[in-house]
C-alpha positions, 0 to 999 in steps of 0.5 A, a space after each residue: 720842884 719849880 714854880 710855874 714861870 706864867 701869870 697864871 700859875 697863882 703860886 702853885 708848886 708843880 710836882 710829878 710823882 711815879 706811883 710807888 709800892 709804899 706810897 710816899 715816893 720811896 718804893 719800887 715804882 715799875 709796877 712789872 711784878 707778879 700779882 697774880 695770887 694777891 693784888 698789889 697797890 702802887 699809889 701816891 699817898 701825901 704827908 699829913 700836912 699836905 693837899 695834892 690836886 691831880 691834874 693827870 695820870 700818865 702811864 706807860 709800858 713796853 715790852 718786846 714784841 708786837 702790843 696787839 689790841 687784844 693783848 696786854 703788854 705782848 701777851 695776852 689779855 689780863 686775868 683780873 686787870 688794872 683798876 684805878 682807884 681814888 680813895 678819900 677819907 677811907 672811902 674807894 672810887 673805882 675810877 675804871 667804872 667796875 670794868 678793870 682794864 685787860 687790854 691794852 686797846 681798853 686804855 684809849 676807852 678812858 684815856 683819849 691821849 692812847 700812843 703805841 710805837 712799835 718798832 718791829 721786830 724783838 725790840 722793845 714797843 711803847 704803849 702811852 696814855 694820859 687822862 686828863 681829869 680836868 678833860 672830865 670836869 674837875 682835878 681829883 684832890 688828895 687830903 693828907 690829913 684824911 690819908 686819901 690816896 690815887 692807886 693803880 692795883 694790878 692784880 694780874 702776872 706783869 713780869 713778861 713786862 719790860 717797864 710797867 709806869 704810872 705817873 701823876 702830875 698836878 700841883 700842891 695846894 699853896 704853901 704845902 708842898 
């Protein structure tokens, strides 16, 4: 992990960490599992002795075949859906608003950077997007000390999913990283 090289970067330490099963970097991070009889939670929860800030949540899934609006993946819409969820100090915010994400149309509603390149055919397709929590008024702040954590909870069958990604980006509070 560099520091950034412009003037404006105070000395903050970037970072970029996939969303993992555990939590703390060390478990399955492609979230094409099949959660459709219990919800499973691939999150980012600092150490103890660190504050991340997230400017940004980057996700991305292909599959083979065509990715229809109405679809998620290839196939169809999603049961339950994908929820966001920021939780600080034990307390949950859904971030998707009580209205999980099934489609993959439904992504550009929270996430105005939504990119699909489809190659045609039975090769894989991408579906990309990033939402910028700064576009939205401020960063989201993880407190490791309060065991806060940023999730991403599928609650729906993912296996039909080629790779099922999802990234934050952002900096450490100075001298924590």
């Amino acid at each position: 992990m560099g520091r950034f090289s412009d003037s404006y970067d105070a000395g903050r330490t970037y970072f970029t960490r996939y969303l993992d099963l555990t939590g703390d970097g060390t478990g399955t991070k492609n979230a094409n599992v099949n959660a459709s009889t219990a919800a499973q939670d691939f999150q980012c929860t600092p150490s103890s002795s660190q504050t991340m800030i997230i400017s940004r949540l980057l996700v991305s899934l292909t599959d083979t075949g065509t990715l229809p609006v109405d679809g998620y993946g290839a196939g169809a819409a999603l049961t339950n859906g994908v929820t966001i969820v920021l939780s600080k100090n034990g307390t949950e915010t859904d971030l998707t608003d009580g209205i999980p994400l099934k489609t993959n149309s439904q992504w550009g509603s929270l996430c105005f950077d939504f990119n699909q390149t489809t190659k045609g055919g039975a090769v894989d397709n991408i579906l990309t997007v990033r939402w910028t929590f700064q576009k939205g008024g401020t960063s989201l702040q993880l407190n490791g000390s309060q065991g806060d954590k940023f999730i991403a909870r599928v609650n729906d069958n993912h296996t039909n999913l080629v790779t099922h990604y999802y990234v934050i980006q952002g900096y450490y509070a100075t001298g924590q990283e």
